[in-house]
C-alpha positions as CSV (number, residue, x, y, z in Angstrom):
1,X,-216.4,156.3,-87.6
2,X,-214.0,158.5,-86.3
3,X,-210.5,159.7,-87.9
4,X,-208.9,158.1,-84.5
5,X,-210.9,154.8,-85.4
6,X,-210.0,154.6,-88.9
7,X,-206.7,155.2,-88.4
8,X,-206.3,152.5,-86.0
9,X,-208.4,150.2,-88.0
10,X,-205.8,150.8,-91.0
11,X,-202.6,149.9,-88.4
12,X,-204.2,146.5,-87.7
13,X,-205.3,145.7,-90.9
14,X,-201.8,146.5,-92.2
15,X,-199.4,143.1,-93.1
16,X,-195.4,142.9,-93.3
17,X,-194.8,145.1,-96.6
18,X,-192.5,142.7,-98.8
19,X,-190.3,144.4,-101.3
20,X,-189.8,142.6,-104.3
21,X,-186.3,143.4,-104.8
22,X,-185.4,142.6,-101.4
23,X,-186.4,138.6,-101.7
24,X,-183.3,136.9,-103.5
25,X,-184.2,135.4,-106.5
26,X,-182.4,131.6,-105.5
27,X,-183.7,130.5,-109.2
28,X,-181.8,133.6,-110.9
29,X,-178.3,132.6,-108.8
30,X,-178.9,128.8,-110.0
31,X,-179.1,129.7,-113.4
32,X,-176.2,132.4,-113.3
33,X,-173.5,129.8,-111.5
34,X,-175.1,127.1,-114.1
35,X,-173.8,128.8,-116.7
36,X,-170.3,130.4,-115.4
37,X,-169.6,126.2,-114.1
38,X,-168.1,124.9,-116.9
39,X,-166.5,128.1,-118.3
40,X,-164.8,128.1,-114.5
41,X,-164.1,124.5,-114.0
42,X,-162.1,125.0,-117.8
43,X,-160.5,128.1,-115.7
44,X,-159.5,126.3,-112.7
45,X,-158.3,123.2,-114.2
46,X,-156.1,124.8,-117.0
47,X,-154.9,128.2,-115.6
48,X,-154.5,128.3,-111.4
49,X,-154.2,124.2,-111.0
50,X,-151.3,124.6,-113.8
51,X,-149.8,127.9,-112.5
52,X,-150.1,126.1,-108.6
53,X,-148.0,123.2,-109.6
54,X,-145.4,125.5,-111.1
55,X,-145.2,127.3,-108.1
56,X,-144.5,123.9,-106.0
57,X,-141.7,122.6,-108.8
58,X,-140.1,125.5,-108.9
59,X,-139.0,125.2,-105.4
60,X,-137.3,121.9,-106.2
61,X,-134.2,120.6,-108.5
62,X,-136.4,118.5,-110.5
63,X,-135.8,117.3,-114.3
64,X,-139.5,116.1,-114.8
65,X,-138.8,112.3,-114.3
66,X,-139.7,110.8,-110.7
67,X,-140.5,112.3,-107.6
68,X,-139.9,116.0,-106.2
69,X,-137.0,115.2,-103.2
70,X,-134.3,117.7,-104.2
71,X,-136.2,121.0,-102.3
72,X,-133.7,124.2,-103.0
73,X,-136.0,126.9,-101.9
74,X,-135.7,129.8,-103.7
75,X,-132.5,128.9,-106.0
76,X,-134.1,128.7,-109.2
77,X,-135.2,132.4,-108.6
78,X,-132.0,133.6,-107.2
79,X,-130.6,131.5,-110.3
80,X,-133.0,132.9,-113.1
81,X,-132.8,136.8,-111.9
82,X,-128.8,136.8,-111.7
83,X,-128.8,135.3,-115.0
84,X,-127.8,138.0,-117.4
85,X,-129.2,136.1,-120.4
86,X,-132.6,136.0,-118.7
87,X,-132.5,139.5,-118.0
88,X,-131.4,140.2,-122.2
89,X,-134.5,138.4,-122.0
90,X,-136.3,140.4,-120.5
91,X,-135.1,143.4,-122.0
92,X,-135.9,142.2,-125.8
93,X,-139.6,141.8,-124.0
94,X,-139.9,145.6,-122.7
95,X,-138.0,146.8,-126.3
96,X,-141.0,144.8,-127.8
97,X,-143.5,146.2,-125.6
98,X,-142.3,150.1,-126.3
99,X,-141.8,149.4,-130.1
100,X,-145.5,148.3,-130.0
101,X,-146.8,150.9,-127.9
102,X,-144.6,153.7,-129.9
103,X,-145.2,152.3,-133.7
104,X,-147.7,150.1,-134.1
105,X,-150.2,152.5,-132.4
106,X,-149.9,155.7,-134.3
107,X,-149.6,153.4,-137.5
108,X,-153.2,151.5,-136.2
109,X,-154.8,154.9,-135.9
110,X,-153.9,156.6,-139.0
111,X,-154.7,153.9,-141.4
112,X,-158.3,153.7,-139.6
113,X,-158.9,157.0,-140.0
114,X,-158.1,156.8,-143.8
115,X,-160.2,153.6,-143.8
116,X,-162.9,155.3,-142.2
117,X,-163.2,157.3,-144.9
118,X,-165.5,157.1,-147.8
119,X,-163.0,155.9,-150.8
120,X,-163.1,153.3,-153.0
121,X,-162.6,149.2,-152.4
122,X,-162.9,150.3,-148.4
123,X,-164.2,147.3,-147.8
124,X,-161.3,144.6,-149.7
125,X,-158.7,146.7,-148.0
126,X,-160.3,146.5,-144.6
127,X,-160.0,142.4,-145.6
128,X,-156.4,142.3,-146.7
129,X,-155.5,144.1,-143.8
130,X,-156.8,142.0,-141.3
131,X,-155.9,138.6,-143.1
132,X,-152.0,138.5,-141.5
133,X,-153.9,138.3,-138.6
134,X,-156.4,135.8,-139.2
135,X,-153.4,133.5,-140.5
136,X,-151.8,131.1,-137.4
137,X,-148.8,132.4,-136.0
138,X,-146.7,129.0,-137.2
139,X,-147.9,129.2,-141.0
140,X,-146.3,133.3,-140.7
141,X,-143.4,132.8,-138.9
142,X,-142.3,129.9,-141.3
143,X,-143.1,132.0,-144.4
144,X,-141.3,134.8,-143.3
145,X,-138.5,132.1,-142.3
146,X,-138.3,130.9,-146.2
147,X,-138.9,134.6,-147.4
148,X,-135.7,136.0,-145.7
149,X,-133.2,132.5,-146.1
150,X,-129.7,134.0,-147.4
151,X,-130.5,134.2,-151.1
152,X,-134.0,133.9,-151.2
153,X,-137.0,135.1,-152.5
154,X,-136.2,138.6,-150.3
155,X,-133.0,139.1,-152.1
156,X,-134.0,138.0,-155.3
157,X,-136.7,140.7,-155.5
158,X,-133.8,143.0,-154.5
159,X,-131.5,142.1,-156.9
160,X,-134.8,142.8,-159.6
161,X,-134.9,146.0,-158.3
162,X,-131.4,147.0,-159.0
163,X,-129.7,146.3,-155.5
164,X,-127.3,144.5,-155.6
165,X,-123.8,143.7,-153.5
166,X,-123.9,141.7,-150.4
167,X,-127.8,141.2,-148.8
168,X,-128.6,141.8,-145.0
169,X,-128.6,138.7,-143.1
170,X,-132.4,139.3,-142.5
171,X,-132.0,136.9,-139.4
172,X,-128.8,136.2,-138.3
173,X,-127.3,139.4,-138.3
174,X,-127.7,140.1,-134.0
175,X,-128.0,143.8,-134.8
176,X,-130.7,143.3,-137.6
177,X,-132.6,140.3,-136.3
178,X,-134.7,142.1,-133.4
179,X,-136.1,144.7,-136.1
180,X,-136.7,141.6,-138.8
181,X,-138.4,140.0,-135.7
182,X,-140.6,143.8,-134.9
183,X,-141.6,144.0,-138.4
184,X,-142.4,140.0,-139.1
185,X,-144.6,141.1,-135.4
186,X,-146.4,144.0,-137.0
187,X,-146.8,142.5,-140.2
188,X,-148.9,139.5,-138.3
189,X,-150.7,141.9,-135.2
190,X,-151.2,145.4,-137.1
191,X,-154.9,144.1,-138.1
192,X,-155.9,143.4,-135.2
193,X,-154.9,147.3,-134.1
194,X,-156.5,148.2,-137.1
195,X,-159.6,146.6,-136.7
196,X,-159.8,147.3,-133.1
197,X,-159.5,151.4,-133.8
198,X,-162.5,151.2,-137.0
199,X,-165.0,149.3,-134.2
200,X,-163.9,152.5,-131.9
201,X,-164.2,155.1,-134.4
202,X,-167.6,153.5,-135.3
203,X,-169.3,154.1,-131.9
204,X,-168.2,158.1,-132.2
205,X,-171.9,160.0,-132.9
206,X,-172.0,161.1,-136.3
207,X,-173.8,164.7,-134.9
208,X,-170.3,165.6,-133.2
209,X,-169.0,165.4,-137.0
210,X,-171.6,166.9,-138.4
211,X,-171.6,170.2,-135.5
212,X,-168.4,170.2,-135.9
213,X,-168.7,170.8,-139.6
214,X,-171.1,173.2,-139.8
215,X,-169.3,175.5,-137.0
216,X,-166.1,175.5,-139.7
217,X,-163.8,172.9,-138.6
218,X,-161.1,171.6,-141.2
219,X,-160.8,168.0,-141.0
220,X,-157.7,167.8,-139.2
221,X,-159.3,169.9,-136.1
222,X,-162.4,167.7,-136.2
223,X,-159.7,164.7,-135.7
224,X,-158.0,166.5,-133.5
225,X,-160.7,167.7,-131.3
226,X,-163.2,164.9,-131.2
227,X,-162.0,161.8,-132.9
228,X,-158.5,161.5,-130.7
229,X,-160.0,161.9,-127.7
230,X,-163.5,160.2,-127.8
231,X,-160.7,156.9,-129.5
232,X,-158.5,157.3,-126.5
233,X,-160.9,154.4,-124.7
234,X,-160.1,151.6,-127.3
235,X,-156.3,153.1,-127.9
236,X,-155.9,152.6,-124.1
237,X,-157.8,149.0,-124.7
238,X,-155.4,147.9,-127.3
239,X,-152.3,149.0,-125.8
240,X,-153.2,146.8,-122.7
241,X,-153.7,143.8,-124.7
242,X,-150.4,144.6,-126.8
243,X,-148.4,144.8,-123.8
244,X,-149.6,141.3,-122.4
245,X,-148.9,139.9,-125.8
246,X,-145.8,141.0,-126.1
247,X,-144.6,140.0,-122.5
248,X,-145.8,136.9,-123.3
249,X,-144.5,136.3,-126.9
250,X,-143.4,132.9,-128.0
251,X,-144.9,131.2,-131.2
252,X,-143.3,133.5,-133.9
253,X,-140.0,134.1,-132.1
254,X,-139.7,130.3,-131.6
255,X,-140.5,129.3,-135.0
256,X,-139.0,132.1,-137.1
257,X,-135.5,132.3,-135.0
258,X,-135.3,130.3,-132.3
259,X,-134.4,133.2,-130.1
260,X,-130.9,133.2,-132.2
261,X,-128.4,134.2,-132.9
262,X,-127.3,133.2,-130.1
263,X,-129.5,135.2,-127.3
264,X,-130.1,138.1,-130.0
265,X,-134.2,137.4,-130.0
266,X,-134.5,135.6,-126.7
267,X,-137.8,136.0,-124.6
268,X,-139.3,135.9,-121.0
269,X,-141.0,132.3,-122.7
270,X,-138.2,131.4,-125.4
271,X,-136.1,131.0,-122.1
272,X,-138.7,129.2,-120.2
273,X,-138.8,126.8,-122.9
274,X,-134.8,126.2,-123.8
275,X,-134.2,125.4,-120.3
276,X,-137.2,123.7,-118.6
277,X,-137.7,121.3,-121.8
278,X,-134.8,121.0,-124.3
279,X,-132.3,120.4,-121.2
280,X,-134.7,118.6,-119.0
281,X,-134.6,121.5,-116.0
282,X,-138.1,121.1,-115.2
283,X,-137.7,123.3,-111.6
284,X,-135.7,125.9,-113.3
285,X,-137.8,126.1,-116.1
286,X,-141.2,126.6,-113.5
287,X,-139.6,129.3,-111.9
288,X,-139.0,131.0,-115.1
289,X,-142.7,130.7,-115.7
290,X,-143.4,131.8,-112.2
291,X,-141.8,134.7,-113.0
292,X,-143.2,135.6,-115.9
293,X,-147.2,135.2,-114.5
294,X,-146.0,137.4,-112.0
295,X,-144.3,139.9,-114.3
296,X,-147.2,140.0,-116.7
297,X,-149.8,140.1,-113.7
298,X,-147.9,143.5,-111.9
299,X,-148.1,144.7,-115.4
300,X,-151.7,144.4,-115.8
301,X,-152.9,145.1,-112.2
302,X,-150.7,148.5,-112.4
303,X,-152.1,149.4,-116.0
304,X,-156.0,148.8,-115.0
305,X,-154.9,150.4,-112.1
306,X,-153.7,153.9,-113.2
307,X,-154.6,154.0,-116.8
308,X,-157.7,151.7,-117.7
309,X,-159.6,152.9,-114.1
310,X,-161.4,155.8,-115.7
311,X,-162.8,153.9,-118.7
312,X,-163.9,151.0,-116.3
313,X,-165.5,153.0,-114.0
314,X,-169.2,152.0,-113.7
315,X,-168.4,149.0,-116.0
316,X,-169.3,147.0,-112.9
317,X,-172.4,147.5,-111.5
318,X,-173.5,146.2,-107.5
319,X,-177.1,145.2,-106.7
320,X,-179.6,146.8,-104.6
């Protein structure tokens, strides 16, 4: 048989080549939406449904009772951004956000790093130190709330100590309360930060340590050198979630002041809450809450955006 002949002989006997990752695996997309079904239906009933409706009430004068017929358009926004206790509001939220970003960090990082450390009872001070965070924000803010009552237990441990004189209204003082309020919000979320930095320090290789040692480093250049920068990632992580949080901050402020004295401690959601329910301004009170998805939504999107876009690149992958 000729070369001609077997070449022709191996064109006929040659069959459509099917590529096994070409064919779509139907049963693998079944499976995949079976399981993301309920975790979405929970998504779309009790985020976008909710944050639709507020959308549609906040275009109408509406106290909550009967049907929506007073349509003002945009008023309640108009209304809400020309408000200047709103915008205090808003301002107590970014002072929050940059207090977080600008204490709470540095704090979170340097008491990881000593807890990362070989020293005694690591692991009961590792517990104590997340336990304010494990605790419900309620069961804080109202201990806090009976801690730093005019003559209480506060300024009867000061008195112990020799201070005496006239105490610090601890929260209704308008010049003291927003620091109370930051330290009553560390107190609770600085485990968490904590936490957050040992589980990043934990994924640095021990061998950059270890080279780093043997070429002569001191400890503060290994921190320096390595640890900072290869912790950047989760410090970048965490100051993304602190951000949100504190945008969105409501429990502890509501329960430990109120937002008092009088607008001293007021929030984006304190607001929400003191007009839409306790004065029955359901519309105005949507738009307050329309506003705040919003704000908290440009605030992520420009964050992951310019800051988290290195560490998520190749976090999603595309199929073939």
């Amino acid at each position: 048989m000729t070369s001609s002949a077997i070449a022709t002989g191996s064109a006929v006997s040659a069959g459509p080549v099917r590529v096994p990752g070409k064919r779509r695996d139907w049963r693998g997309g079944l499976m995949l939406w079976g399981f993301a079904a309920p975790a979405l239906a929970v998504f779309i009933a009790f985020v976008l449904v909710p944050v639709a409706l507020a959308a549609v009430y906040s275009f109408f004068n509406w106290n909550g009772l009967g049907p929506l017929v007073r349509f003002i358009g945009v008023d309640n926004y108009v209304r809400a951004l020309t408000d200047p206790k709103f915008l205090e509001a808003i301002g107590h939220n970014l002072l929050i956000v940059v207090l977080s970003l600008a204490i709470q960090g540095p704090i979170a990082v340097g008491v990881a790093l000593l807890l990362n450390r070989r020293i005694r009872f690591r692991g009961l001070i590792r517990t104590l130190v997340f336990v304010p965070y494990v605790l419900s924000e309620v069961i804080a803010a109202l201990a806090f709330k009976l801690l730093l009552q005019p003559d209480g237990p506060l300024d009867g441990w000061l008195s112990a100590l020799g201070i005496h004189g006239d105490k610090p209204l601890w929260l209704a003082d308008q010049g003291l309360v927003m620091w109370t309020l930051f330290f009553v919000l560390s107190w609770k979320y600085l485990g968490f930060a904590i936490l957050l930095m040992l589980a990043g320090l934990q994924a640095i290789p021990e061998e950059l340590y270890e080279a780093a040692a043997l070429d002569g480093a001191s400890w503060w250049q290994i921190q320096r050198s390595i640890t900072i920068p290869l912790l950047m990632p989760t410090v970048r992580i965490w100051a993304f979630l602190s951000m949100i949080g504190s945008l969105q901050l409501f429990d502890m402020v509501w329960v430990l002041t109120g937002g008092g004295p009088v607008t001293a401690t007021t929030t984006m959601a304190t607001y929400m809450v003191q007009y839409g329910f306790q004065r029955n301004q359901l519309g105005f009170g949507s738009a307050v809450a329309v506003i705040l998805f919003v704000v908290s939504l440009v605030f992520a999107l420009l964050y992951q955006r310019f800051v988290l876009r290195r560490d998520l690149a190749g976090a999603i992958t595309r199929g073939a």
